[in-house]
N, C-alpha and C positions, 0 to 999 in steps of 0.2 A: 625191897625194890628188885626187877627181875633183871637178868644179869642179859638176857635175849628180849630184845622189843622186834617185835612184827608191826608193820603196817599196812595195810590195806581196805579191800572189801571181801566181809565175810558176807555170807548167803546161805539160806534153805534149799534145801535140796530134796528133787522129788525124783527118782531114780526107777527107772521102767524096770519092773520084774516082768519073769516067764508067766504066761498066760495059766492060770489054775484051770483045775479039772469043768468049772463052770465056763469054761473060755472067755472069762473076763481077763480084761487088765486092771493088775493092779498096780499101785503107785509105791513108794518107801520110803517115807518119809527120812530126812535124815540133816545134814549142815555140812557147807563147803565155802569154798572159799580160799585162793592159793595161799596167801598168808597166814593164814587163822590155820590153817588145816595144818601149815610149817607150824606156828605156834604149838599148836597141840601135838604135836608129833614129837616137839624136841622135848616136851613138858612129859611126853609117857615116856621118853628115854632118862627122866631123873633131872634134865635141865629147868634151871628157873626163867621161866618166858609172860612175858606179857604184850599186850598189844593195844592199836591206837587205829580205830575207826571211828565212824558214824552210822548209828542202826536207827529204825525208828521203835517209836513209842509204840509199838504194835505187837501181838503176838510173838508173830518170827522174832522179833529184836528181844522178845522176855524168854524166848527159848535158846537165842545163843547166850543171852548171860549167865543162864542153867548151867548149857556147855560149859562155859569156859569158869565156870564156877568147879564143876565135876572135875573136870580137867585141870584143875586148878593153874589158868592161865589168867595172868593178874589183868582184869579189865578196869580199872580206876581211871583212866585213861580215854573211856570209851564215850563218846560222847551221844547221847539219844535225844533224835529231834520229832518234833509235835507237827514237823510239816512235808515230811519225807516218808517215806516207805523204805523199808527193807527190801534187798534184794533178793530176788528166788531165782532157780534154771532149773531146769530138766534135763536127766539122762537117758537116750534110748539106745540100744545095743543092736549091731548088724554084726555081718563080713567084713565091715570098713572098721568094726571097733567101737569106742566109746563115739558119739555125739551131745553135743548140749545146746540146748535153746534158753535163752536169757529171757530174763524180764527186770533187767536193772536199772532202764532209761530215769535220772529221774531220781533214783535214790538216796539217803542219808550220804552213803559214803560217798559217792560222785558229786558230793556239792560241798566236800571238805577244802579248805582255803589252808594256806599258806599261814592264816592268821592264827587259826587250831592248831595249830601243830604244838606242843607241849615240848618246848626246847630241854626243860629241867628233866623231864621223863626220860628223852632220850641220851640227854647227857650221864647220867649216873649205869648205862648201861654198858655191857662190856662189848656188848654184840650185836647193829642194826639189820633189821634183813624187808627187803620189799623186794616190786617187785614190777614186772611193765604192764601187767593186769591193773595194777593199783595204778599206775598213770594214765593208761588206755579208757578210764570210763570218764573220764572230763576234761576238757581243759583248764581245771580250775585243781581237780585233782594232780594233773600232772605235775604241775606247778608245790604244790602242798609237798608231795611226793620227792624231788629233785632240792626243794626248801631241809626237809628232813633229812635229806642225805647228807647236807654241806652244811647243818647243825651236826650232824655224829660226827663228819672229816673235823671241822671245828674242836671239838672236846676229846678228842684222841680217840673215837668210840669205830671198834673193825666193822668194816659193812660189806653185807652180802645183800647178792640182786641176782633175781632170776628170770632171764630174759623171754618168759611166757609170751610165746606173742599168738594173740590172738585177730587175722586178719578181719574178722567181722567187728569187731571194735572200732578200728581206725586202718585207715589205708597204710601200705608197705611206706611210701612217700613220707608218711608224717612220724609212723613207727621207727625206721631204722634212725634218723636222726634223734630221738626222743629215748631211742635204748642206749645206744652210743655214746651218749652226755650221762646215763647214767653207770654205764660200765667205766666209765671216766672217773666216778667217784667210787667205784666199790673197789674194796679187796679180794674178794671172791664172788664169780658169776657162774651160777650156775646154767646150762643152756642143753639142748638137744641137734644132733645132727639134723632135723630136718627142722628146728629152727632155724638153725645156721646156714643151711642151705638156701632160705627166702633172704632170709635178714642177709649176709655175704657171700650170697654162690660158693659156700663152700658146704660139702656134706660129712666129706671124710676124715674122720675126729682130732687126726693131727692138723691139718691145716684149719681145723673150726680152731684150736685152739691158740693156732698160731694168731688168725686175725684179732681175737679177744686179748689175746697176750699183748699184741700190740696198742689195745687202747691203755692201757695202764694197771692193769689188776694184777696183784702176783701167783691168784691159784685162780685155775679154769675146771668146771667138772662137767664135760660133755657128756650128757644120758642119750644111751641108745634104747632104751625101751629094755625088752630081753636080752638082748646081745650084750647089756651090761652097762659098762664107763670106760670113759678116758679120765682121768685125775690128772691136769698139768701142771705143773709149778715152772720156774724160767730156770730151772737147772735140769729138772726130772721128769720122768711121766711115765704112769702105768695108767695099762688096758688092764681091767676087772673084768672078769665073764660073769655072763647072767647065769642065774639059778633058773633050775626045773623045779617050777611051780604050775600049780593048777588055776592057772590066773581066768577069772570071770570078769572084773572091772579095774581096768587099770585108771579111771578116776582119781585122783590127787596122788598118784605112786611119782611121780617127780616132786610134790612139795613132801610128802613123806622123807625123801632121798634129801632134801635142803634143811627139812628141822631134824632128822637123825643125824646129819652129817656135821653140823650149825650143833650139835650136843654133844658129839663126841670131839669135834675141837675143844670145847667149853671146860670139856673133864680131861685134856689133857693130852688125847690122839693128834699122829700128826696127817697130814694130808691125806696119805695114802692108805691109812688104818679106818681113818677116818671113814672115807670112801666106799670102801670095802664093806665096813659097819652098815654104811645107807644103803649101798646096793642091794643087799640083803633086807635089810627093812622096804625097803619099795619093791621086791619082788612079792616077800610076803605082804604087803598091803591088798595085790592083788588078786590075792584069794576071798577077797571078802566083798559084796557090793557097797558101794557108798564112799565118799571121800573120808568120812572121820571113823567109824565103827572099827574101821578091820587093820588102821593105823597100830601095830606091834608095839608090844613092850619087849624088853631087854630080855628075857629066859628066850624067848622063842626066835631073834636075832643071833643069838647064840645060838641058840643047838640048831639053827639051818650053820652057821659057820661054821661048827663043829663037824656036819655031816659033809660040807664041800671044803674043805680045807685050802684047795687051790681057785674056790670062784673071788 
């Protein structure tokens, strides 16, 4: 049984490439999903992970079981329904960065209850992690989601949450209260200064940390994008500078940063080793298009740390 349980909504992902010499566009096919994509990230760092969704009976849903089979993230958990559709998005690339268009209204995983939730699963685990994308797509999810957390508080099981917040999901009004009940039960949140800036008017990493601090969790890891981390504990805190990489898609480089970081707790790192570990792995993620493909194993984690010895 896997010692890391992820919960959420995974997804197909079709990801805008550069225009070929024929001036088409074309498409790249690929899987995402904030959770699933932590799963896979902490499982290529040597952790044992599995996960608990709802995919459908459909293609997409028999090609993430491929994935997470390759990947060897334990799907037994996984539950495939006959009257839902998998979720897909699309990625297209500006001056502004990544964008994504959903088409997840509606799906397997947005229609998971409270009732699914597999208490035994998450009990024998060491480590829960979700996330506010997985409460954001239903109100039935949410619910599921906030259930699962206070099943792992329950069975002594460490939970991490990372406060993705995606305003086209659900308005700021219904979000901040629905993060906040969850940062209430986790032990580590992971978040971003320009989350934290909607979610609590604050932008600048110590005081994002302070306000998180204050709902109850004892490790905060604020991502700045390039510019790096803040890693806070209620005694310590170190800023991590970003790596000089040649980043093309930064697509899933913060849940890359949650399942690398959620692996090297696992094996034994403390907070700030830890960190340091992910940071590095989420820069190099975004050298590669695609949330799951360009996801790092450990030699090349290493030798970017090896070459920046102070990031």
């Amino acid at each position: 049984m896997p010692d890391l349980v992820c919960l959420g909504e995974p997804m197909i992902e079709f990801n805008r490439q550069t225009p070929g010499a024929d001036g088409r566009v074309h498409w790249l096919e690929g899987h995402g999903g904030d959770t699933s994509n932590c799963a896979i990230a902490a499982a290529r760092q040597g952790a044992s992970a599995g996960y608990i969704t709802a995919i459908g009976t459909d293609p997409f849903g028999d090609s993430l079981m491929a994935l997470w089979a390759a990947e060897r993230v334990d799907a037994s958990a996984v539950i495939r329904r006959t009257d839902a559709p998998t979720g897909i998005y699309f990625v297209t690339h500006s001056e502004r960065g990544h964008e994504f268009t959903f088409y997840r209204a509606g799906s397997a995983a947005s229609r998971m209850t409270t009732a699914e939730i597999p208490e035994a699963y998450i009990a024998q685990a060491k480590i829960f992690e979700t996330s506010a994308i997985s409460q954001a797509i239903s109100a039935s999810a949410n619910a599921a989601v906030l259930h699962a957390m206070a099943l792992a508080k329950k069975h002594g099981v460490a939970i991490a949450y990372d406060t993705n917040l995606r305003l086209r999901l659900w308005p700021l009004e219904q979000a901040r209260p629905a993060i906040e009940a969850a940062c209430r039960l986790a032990g580590t949140v992971f978040t971003s200064d320009e989350e934290a800036a909607a979610l609590w008017g604050h932008k600048e990493p110590d005081a994002v940390a302070d306000a998180v601090l204050a709902l109850g969790p004892e490790t905060v890891v604020v991502k700045q994008g390039g510019k790096g981390a803040l890693a806070a504990t209620r005694t310590r805190r170190e800023r991590i500078a970003g790596h000089a990489v040649k980043a093309v898609d930064a697509t899933g480089a913060g849940d890359t940063f949650a399942g690398a970081f959620l692996a090297r707790r696992r094996a034994g790192d403390d907070v700030f080793a830890a960190a340091r570990y992910a940071n590095a792995a989420a820069a190099l993620k975004t050298e590669g298009y695609g949330a799951v493909a360009p996801i790092p194993r450990p030699e090349a984690v290493m030798k970017l740390l090896r070459a920046t010895p102070n990031a």
